[in-house]
DRENZA-841084 format. One line per 3 residues: their letters; for each residue x, y, z of C-alpha. Coordinates in Angstrom, 1 decimal, always signed. Example, Ala and Ser with C-alpha at 12.3 -4.5 7.8 and 13.67 -1.06 7.14 Angstrom:
2
as) +12.3,-4.5,+7.8 ~ +13.7,-1.1,+7.1
***
This chain:
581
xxx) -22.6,-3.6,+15.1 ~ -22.4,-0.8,+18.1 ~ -24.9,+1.7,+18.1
xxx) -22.4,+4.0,+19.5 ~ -21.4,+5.6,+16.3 ~ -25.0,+6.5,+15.9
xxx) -25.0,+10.5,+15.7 ~ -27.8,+13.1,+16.1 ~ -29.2,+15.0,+13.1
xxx) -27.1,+17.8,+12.3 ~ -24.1,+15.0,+11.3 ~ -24.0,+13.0,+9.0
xxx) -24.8,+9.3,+10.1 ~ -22.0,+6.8,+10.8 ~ -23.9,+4.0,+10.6
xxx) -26.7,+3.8,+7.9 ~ -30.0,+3.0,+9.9 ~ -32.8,+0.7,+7.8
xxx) -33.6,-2.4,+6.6 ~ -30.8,-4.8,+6.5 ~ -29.9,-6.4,+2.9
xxx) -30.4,-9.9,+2.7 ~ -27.1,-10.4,+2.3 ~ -27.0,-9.5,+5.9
xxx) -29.7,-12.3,+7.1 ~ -27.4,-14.9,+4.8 ~ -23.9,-14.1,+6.3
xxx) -25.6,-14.0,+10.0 ~ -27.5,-17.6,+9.5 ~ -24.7,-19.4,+7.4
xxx) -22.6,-19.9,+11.0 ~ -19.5,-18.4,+10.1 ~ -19.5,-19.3,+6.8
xxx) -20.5,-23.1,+6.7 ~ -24.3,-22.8,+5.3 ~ -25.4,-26.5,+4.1
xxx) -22.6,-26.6,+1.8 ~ -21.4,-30.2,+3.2 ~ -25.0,-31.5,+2.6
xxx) -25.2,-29.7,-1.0 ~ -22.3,-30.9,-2.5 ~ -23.6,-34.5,-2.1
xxx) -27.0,-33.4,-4.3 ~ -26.4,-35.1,-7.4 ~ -30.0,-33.4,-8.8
xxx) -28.3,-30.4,-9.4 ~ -24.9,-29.4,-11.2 ~ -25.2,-26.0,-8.9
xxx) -25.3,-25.1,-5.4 ~ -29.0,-23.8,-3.9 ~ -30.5,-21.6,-1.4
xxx) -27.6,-19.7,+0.8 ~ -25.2,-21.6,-0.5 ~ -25.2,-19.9,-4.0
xxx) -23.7,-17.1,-2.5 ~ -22.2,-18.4,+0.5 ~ -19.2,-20.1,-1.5
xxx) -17.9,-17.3,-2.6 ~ -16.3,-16.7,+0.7 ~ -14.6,-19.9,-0.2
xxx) -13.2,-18.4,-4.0 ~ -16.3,-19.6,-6.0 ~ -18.7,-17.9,-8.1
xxx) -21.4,-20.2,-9.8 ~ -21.9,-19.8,-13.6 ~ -23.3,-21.6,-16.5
xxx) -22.9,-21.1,-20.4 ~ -24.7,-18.0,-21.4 ~ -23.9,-19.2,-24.8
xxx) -25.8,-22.9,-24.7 ~ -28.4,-21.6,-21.7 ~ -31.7,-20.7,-24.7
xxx) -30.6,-24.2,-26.3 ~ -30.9,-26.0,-22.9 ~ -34.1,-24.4,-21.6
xxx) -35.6,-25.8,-24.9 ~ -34.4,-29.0,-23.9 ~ -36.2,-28.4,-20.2
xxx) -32.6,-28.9,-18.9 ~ -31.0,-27.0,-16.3 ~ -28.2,-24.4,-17.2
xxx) -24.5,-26.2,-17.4 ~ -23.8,-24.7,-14.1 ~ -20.0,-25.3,-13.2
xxx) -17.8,-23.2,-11.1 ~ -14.8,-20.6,-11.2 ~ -12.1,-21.3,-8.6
xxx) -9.9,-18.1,-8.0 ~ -6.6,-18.4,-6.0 ~ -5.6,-16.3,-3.1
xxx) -2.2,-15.8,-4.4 ~ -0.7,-12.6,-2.4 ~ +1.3,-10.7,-4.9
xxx) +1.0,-12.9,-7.6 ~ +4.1,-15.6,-6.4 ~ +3.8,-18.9,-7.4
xxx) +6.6,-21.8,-7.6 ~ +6.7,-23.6,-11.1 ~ +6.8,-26.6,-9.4
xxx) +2.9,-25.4,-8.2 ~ +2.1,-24.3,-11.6 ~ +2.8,-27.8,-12.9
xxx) +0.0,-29.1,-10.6 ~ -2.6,-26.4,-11.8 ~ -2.0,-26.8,-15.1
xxx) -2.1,-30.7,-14.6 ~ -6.0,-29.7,-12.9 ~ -6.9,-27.1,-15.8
xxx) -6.2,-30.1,-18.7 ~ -7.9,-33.0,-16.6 ~ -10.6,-31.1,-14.9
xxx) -12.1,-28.0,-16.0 ~ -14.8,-28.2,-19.0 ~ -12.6,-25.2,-20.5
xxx) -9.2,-26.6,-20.4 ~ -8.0,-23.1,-19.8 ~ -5.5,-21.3,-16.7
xxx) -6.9,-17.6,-16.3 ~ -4.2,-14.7,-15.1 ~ -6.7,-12.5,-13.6
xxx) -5.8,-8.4,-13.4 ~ -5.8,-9.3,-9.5 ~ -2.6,-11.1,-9.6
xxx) -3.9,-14.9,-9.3 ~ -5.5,-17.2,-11.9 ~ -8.8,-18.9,-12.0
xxx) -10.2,-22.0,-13.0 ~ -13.2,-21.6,-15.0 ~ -15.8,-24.2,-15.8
xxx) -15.2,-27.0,-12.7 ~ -18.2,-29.1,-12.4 ~ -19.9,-29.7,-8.9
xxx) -17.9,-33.1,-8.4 ~ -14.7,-31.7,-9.1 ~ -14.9,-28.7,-6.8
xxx) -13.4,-30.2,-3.6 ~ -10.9,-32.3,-5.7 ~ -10.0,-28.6,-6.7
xxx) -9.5,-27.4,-3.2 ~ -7.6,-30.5,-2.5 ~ -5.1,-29.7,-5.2
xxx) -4.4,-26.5,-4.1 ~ -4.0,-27.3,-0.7 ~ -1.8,-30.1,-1.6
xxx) +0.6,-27.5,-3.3 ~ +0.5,-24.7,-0.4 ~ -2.2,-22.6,-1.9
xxx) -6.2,-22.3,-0.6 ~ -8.8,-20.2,-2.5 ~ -10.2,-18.6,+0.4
xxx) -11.6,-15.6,+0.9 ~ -10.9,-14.1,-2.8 ~ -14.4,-13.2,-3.3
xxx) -17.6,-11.7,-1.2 ~ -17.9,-9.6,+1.5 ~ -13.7,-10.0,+2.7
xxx) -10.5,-8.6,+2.2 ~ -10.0,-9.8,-1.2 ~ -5.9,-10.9,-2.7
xxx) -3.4,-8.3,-1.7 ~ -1.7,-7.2,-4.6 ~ +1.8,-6.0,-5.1
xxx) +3.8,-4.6,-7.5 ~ +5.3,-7.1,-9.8 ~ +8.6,-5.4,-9.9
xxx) +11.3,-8.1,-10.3 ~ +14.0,-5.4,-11.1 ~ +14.6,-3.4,-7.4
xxx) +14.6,-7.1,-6.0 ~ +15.4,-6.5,-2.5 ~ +12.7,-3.7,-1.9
xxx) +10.3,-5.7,-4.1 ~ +11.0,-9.0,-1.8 ~ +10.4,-6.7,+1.3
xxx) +7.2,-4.7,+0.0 ~ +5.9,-8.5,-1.3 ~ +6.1,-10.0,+2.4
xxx) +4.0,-7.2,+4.0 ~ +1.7,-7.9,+1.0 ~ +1.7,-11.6,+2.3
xxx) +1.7,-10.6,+6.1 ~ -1.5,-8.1,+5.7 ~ -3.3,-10.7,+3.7
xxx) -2.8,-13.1,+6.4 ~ -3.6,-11.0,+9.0 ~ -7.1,-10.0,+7.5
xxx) -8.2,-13.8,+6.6 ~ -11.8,-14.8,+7.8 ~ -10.9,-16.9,+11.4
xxx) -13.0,-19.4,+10.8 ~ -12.6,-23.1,+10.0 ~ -15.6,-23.8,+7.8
xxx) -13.1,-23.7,+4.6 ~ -10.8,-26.8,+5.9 ~ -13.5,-28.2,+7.4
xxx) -15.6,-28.4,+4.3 ~ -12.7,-29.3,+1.5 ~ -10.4,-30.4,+3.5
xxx) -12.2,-32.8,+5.6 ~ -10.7,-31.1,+8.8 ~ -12.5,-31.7,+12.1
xxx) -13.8,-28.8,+13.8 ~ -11.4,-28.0,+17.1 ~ -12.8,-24.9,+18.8
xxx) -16.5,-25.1,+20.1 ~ -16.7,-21.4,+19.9 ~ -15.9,-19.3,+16.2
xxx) -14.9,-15.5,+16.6 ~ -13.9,-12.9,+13.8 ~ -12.4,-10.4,+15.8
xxx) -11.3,-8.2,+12.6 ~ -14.1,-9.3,+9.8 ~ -16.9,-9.6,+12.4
xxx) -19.6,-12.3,+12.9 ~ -21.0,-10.8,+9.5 ~ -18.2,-10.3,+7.9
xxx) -17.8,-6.6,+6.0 ~ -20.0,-4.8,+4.3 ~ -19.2,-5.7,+0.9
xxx) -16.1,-6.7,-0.7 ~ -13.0,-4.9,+0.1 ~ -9.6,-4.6,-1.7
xxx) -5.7,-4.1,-0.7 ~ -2.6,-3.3,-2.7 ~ +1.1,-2.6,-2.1
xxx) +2.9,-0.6,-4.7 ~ +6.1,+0.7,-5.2 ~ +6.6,+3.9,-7.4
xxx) +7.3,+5.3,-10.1 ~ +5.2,+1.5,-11.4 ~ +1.0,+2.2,-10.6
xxx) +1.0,-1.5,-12.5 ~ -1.9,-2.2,-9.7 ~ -3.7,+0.4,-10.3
xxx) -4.0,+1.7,-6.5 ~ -6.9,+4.1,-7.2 ~ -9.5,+0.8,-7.9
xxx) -8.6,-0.6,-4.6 ~ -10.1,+0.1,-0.7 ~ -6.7,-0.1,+1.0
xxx) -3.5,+1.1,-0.2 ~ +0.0,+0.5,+1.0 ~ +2.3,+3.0,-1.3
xxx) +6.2,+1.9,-0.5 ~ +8.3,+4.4,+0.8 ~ +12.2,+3.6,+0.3
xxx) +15.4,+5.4,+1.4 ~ +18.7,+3.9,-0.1 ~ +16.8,+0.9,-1.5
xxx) +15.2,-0.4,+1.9 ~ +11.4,-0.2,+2.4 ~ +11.1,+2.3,+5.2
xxx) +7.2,+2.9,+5.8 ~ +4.3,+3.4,+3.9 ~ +1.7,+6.2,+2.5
xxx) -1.9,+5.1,+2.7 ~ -4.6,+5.9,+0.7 ~ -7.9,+4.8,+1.0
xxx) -11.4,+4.6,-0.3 ~ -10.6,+4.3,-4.5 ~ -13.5,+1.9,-6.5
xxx) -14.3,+1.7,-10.0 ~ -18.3,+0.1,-9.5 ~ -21.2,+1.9,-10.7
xxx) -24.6,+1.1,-11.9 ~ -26.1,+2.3,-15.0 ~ -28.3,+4.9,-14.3
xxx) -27.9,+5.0,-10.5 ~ -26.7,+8.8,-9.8 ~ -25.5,+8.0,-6.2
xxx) -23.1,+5.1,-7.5 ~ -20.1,+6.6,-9.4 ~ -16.3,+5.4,-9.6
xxx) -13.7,+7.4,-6.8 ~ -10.2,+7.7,-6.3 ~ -8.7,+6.8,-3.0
xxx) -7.8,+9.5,-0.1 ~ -4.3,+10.0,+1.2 ~ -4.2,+9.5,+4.9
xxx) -0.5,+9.6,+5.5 ~ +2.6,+8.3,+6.0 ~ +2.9,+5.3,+8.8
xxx) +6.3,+3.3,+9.5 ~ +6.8,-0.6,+9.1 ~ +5.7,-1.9,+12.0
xxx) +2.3,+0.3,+12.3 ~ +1.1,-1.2,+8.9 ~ -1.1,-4.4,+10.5
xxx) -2.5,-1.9,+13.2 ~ -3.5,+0.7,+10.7 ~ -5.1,-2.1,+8.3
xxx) -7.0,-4.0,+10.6 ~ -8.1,-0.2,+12.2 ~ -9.6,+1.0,+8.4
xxx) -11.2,-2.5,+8.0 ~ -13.0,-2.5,+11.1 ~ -14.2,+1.1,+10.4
xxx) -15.6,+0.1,+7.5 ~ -16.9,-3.1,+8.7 ~ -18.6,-0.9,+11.5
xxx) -19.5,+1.7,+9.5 ~ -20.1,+0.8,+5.7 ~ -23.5,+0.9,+4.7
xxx) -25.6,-3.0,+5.6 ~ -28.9,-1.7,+4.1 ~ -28.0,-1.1,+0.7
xxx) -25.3,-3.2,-1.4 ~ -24.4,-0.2,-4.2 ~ -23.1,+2.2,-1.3
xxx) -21.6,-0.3,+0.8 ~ -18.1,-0.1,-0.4 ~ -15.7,+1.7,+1.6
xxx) -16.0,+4.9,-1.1 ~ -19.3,+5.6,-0.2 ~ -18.7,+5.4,+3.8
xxx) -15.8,+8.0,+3.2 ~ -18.3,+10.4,+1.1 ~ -21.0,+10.4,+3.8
xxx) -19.0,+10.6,+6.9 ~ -15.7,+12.6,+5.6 ~ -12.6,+11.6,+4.8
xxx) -10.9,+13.2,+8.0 ~ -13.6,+11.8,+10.3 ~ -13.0,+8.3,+8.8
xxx) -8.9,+9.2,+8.9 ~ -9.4,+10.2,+12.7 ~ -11.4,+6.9,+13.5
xxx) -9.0,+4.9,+12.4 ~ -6.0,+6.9,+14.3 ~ -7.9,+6.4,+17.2
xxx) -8.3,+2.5,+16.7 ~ -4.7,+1.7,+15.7 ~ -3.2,+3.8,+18.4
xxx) -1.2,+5.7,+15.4 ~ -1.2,+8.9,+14.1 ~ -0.6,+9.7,+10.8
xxx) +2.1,+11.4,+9.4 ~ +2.4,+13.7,+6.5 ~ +2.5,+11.8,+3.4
xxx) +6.1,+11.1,+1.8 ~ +6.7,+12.5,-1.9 ~ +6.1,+9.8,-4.3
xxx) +5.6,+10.0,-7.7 ~ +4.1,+7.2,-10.6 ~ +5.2,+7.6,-14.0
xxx) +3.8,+4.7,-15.9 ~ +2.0,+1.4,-14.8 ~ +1.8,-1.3,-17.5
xxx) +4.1,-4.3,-17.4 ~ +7.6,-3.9,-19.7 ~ +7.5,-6.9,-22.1
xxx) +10.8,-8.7,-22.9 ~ +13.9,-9.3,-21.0 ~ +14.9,-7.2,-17.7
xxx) +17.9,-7.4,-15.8 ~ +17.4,-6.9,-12.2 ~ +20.2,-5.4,-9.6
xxx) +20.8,-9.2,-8.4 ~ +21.8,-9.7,-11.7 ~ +19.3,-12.3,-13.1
xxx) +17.3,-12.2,-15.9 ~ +13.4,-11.5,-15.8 ~ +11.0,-12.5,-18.9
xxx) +7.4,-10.5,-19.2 ~ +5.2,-12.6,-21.5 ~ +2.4,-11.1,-22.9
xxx) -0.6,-13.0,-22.6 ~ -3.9,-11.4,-24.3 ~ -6.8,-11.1,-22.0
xxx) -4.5,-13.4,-19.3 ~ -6.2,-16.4,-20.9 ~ -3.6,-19.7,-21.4
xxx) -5.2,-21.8,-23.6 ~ -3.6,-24.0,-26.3 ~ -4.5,-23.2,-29.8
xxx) -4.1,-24.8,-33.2 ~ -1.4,-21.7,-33.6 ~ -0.5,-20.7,-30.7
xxx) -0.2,-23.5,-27.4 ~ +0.5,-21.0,-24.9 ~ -0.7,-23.0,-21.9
xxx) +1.6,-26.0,-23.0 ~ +4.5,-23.1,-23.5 ~ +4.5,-21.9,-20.0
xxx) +3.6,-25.7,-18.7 ~ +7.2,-26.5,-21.0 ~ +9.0,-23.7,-19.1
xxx) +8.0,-24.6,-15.4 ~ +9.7,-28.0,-15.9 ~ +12.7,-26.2,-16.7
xxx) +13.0,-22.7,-14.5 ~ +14.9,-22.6,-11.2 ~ +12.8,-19.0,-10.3
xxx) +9.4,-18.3,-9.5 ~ +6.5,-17.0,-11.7 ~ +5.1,-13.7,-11.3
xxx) +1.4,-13.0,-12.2 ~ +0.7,-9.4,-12.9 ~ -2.3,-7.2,-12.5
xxx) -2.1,-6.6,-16.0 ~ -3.3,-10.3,-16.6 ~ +0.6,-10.8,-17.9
xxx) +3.1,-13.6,-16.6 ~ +6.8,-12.9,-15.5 ~ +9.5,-15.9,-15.3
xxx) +11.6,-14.1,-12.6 ~ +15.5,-15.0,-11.7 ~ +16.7,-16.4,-14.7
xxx) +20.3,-17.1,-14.9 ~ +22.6,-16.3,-17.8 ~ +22.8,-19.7,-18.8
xxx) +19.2,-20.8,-18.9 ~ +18.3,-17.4,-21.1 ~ +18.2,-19.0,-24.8
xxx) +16.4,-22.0,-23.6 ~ +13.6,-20.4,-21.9 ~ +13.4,-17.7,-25.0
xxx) +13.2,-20.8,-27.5 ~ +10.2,-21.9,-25.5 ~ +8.3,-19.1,-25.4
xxx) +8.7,-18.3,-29.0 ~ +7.9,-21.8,-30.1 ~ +4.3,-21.7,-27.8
xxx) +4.1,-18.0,-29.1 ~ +4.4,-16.5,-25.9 ~ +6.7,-14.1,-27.5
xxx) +5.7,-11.9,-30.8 ~ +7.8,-9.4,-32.3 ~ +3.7,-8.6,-34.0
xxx) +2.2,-7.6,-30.9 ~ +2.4,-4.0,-30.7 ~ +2.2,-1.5,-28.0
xxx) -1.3,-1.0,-28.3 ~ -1.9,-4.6,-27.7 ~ +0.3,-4.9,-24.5
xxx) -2.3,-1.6,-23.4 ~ -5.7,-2.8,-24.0 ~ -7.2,-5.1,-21.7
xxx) -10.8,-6.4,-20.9 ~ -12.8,-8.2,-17.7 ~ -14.1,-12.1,-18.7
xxx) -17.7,-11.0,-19.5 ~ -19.5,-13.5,-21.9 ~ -19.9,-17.1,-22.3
xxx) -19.6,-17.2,-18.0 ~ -20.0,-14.4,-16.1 ~ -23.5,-13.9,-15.2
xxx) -23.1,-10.0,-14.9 ~ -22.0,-9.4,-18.7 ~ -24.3,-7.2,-20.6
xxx) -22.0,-6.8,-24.0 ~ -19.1,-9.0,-24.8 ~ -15.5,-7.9,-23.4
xxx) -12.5,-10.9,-23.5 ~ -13.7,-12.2,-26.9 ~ -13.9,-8.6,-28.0
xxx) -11.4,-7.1,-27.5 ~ -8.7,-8.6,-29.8 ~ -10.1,-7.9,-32.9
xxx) -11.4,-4.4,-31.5 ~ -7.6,-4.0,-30.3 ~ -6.3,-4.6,-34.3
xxx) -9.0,-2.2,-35.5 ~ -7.3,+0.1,-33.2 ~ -3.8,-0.7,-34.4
xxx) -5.2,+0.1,-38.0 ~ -6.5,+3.3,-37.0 ~ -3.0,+4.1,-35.5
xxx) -0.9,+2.8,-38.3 ~ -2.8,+5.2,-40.4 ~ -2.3,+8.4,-38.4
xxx) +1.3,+7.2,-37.8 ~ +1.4,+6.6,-34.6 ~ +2.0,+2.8,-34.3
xxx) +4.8,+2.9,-32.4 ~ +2.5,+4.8,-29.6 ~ -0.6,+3.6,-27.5
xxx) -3.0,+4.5,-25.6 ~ -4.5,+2.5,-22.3 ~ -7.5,+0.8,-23.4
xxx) -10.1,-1.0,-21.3 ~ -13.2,-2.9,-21.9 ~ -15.5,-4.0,-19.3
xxx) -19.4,-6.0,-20.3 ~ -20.9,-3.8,-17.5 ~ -20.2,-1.4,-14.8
xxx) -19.0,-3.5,-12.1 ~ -15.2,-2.4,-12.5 ~ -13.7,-5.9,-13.1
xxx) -11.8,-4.7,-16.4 ~ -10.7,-1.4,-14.5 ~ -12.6,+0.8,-18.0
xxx) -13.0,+3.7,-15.2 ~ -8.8,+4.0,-15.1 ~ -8.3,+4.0,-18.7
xxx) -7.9,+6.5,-21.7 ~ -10.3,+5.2,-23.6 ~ -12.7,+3.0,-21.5
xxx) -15.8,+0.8,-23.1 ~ -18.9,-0.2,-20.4 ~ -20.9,-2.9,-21.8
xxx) -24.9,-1.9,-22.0 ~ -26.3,-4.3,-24.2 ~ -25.2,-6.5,-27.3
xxx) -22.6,-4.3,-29.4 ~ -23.1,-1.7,-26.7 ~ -21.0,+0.5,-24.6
xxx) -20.3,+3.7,-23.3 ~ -17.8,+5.9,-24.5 ~ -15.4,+7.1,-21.6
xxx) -12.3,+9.4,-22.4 ~ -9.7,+11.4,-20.6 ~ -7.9,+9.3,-17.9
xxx) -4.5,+9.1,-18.2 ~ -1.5,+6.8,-18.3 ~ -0.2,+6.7,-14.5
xxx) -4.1,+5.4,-13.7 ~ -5.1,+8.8,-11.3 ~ -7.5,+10.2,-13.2
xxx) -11.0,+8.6,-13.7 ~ -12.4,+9.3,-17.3 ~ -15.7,+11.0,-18.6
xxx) -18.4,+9.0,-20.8 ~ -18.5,+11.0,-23.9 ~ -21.5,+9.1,-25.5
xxx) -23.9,+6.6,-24.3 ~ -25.0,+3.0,-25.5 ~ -23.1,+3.6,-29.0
xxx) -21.9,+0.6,-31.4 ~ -18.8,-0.3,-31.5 ~ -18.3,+0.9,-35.1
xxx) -19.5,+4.4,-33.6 ~ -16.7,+4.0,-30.8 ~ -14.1,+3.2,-33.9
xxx) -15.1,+6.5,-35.7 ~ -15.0,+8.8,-32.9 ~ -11.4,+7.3,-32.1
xxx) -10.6,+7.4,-35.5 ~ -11.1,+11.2,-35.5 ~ -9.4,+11.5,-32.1
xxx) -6.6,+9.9,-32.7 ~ -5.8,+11.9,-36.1 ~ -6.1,+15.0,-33.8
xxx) -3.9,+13.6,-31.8 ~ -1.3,+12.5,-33.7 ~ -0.8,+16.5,-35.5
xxx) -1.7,+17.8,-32.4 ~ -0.2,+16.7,-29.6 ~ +2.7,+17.9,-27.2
xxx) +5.9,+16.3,-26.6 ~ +5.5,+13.2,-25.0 ~ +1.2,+14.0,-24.1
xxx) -0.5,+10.9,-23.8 ~ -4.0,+10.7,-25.4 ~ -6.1,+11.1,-22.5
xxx) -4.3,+14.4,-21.2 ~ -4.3,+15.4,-25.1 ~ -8.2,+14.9,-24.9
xxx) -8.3,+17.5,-21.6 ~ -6.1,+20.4,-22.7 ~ -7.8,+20.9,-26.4
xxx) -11.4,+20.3,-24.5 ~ -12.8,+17.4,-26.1 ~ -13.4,+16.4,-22.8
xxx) -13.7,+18.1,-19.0 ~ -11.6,+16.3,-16.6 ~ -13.7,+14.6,-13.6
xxx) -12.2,+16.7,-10.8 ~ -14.3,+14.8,-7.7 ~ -16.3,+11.8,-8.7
xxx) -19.0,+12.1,-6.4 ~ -20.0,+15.6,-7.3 ~ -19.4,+16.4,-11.3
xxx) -19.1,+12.8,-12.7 ~ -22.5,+12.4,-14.1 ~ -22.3,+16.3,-15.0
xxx) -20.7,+17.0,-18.0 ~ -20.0,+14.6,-20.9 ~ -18.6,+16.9,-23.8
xx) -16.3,+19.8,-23.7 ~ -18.2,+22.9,-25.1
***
């Protein structure tokens, strides 16, 4: 890191002087990524990895979890936690071939203590529950199919995400390959991933990471294409964002906005969720130089001393928007133009049938939560498994943890609708509600949860329905969230009605974002139950339902009567007002 960025006093600081994080010491020692990994995966002591290597393989797609469910049983037994891994895919706009699918699946049944494929609100799947011995046997099997899992977690640029849009299929297929060609360009440079799963030998003498650095960015860093009127990415939770621009159909340029996040901590003032700035409008072929210009700014300039403000969010708030705006001009060479009109009008996935302008069919499948798993009722992962054998298209993964079977002909239609219906991937019962409400992992495996969010939120989602039916509004919904703390993963801080896990049957109370996803929402009460949460809807939504305008979704119902003040910029009035007076 340069110290000439380094400005006097009277400005605020570019680069955050101080003690390094550790994280810092970890990613400069690990030599570019490699740690002792080789030599810990041949410990048979332990089911986990130790030391740097805990965290360093999550520059590889791992995070190392255990049970939180068996982990009191197995301390009694004076036995280490069940550690096993998550795998997560680098899958750039959610594309994958059923042919590939076949051979995850295949992994998921054989390999993983959980059995289960997980459509993550990212736009890839994960593996969860892969024991130590079956980790490079994972990394094998996706490289064998054309896939890799690296750099989908830590302190990189994370999956590019792209709107799922099967319908406009040309501008879709164009916006989708810059999705592909930016996540390319921003992959770490190093060779420690094939060398350590792959068995690759190490060609170069010398590594470099001319764009990521030799320690890599700040913290972890985000990227989306979308194409309006569809926010089904929800470009406000994301660092980087590439917003299509069309004229007669054909992708023309791009309006970027940068700096959104949805992290916080509970009870840290200075950590709050944002929404991304608008930069401008760039054509095509600036797009690479613009995002490797922003990531090296905030590689250069994020905050290394303290993790909670060293997303890009924070280095926008303390240095300005239009000084970070002009450093990157100056970097890429380009200058900004005025931002294009676009507008989004809605931004969850249409489930059912689609015809697209190529004339082929397109099937959304609703799949609660994203998790496949066969049950005694319902074999979803066997379904979709049934209808990759079968489909001549592609899959689509959405980032609303949903799964699209894209360019179906006429004549394959019925066959493919018999399947799903038999697996019960299709379900004239699953109402509108249901298709809205969606929730991060949280509880048996991820070792941030604080209250339970996956396994919650079906039942919590009926109780919902129940409340609607009774106000008669069933046919309505309104977009629900549920995270089990206040890292963001379940995007609560975009929703309508957004739950933040504190503690067992614990959340926060968040109203008054809105459907298109641009508007972040206020807690309205703190660590309440979840029957509390049910009875404050239930009054809500009876409001609601007499009260409302034509077409006024709940969350902009919630603003104009004043149950709620709107958060107008996060990083001044979030934390200020909770209820309207």
């Amino acid at each position: 890191m340069s110290n000439q960025y380094k400005t006097d006093a009277s400005n605020p600081p570019l680069v955050v002087e101080g003690k390094l994080a550790d994280s810092e010491r970890m990613k400069q020692q690990s030599n570019y990524l490699r740690g002792t990994i080789k030599e810990d995966l041949k410990n048979g002591l332990t089911g986990g990895f130790e030391g740097d290597n805990f965290l360093l393989i999550r520059f590889h797609g791992m995070y190392q979890q255990d049970d939180r469910d068996i982990r009191a049983e197995r301390a009694e037994q004076k036995l280490e936690p069940r550690h096993a891994m998550m795998l997560r895919c680098r899958l750039p706009g959610g594309i994958i071939s059923p042919k590939q699918w076949l051979d995850i699946d295949k992994f998921a049944t054989e390999q993983t203590l959980y059995g289960s494929i997980r459509i993550t609100n990212r736009q890839t799947f994960q593996f969860h529950g892969i024991l130590k011995g079956d980790v490079k046997p994972a990394h094998q099997m996706l490289s064998q199919v054309g896939l890799d899992a690296l750099a989908t977690a830590n302190d990189v640029n994370r999956n590019v995400l792209c709107t799922s849009n099967p319908v406009q299929s040309e501008l879709h297929q164009q916006a989708y390959e810059w999705a592909k060609k930016i996540s390319e360009h921003l992959l770490p440079r190093t060779t420690a991933y094939a060398e350590i799963w792959l068995d690759k030998e190490k060609i170069v003498t010398t590594d470099e990471e001319p764009i990521l650095g030799e320690t890599y960015l700040p913290r972890k860093f985000k990227t989306t294409v979308v194409i309006p009127p569809l926010n089904d990415v929800d470009l406000h939770a994301n660092d980087m964002n590439f917003v299509a621009i069309a004229d007669q159909g054909q992708l023309v340029g791009f309006n970027v906005l940068v700096g959104g996040g949805l992290a916080m901590t509970h009870g840290d003032t200075n950590t709050y969720p944002r929404l991304a700035s608008e930069f401008g409008f760039i054509p095509l072929e600036k797009t690479l130089a613009i995002a490797e210009a922003i990531v090296t700014t905030q590689r250069d300039w994020g905050n290394r001393t303290e993790r909670k403000n060293a997303k890009t969010k924070y280095t926008l708030e303390r240095v300005g928007v239009d000084v970070f705006k002009q450093e990157v001009e100056r970097r890429s060479g380009v200058t900004f133009e005025p931002i294009r009109p676009y507008q989004f009008t809605h931004r969850g996935d249409q489930i059912g049938w689609l015809k697209g302008i190529d004339n082929r069919w397109h099937l959304t499948l609703f799949v609660e939560n994203g998790r496949l798993v066969d049950l005694a009722d319902k074999p979803l992962k066997t379904g979709v498994a049934e209808i990759a054998k079968i489909h001549k298209g592609d899959f689509r993964l959405t980032a609303n943890q949903n799964l699209i079977v894209a360019g179906i002909a006429e004549e394959d239609k019925v066959v493919i609708e018999q399947i799903a219906q038999a697996h019960g991937l299709m379900s004239p019962s699953v109402t509108r509600q249901r298709e809205n409400s969606m929730a991060c992992v949280s509880f048996p495996t991820c070792p941030l949860a604080m209250a339970e969010a996956e396994r919650f939120l079906p039942e919590f989602t009926t109780q919902i329905d129940t409340i609607m039916a009774a106000h008669q509004v069933a046919d309505e919904h309104i977009v629900l969230r549920i995270t089990g703390c206040p890292n963001g993963c379940g995007r609560a801080m975009l929703a309508e009605v957004g739950l933040v896990g504190k503690a067992n049957d614990r959340y926060n109370l968040h109203l008054g974002g809105n459907r298109i996803g641009t508007r972040i929402p206020r807690m309205y009460k703190e660590n309440i139950t979840s029957a509390e949460i049910l009875s404050i809807l239930d009054t809500l939504i009876g409001r609601w339902a007499v009260e409302r305008q034509s077409g006024e979704g709940f969350g902009d119902f919630l603003i104009r009567v004043d149950v709620i003040k709107p958060v107008m910029n996060s990083a001044v009035d979030f934390y200020e007002v909770k209820e309207a007076v």
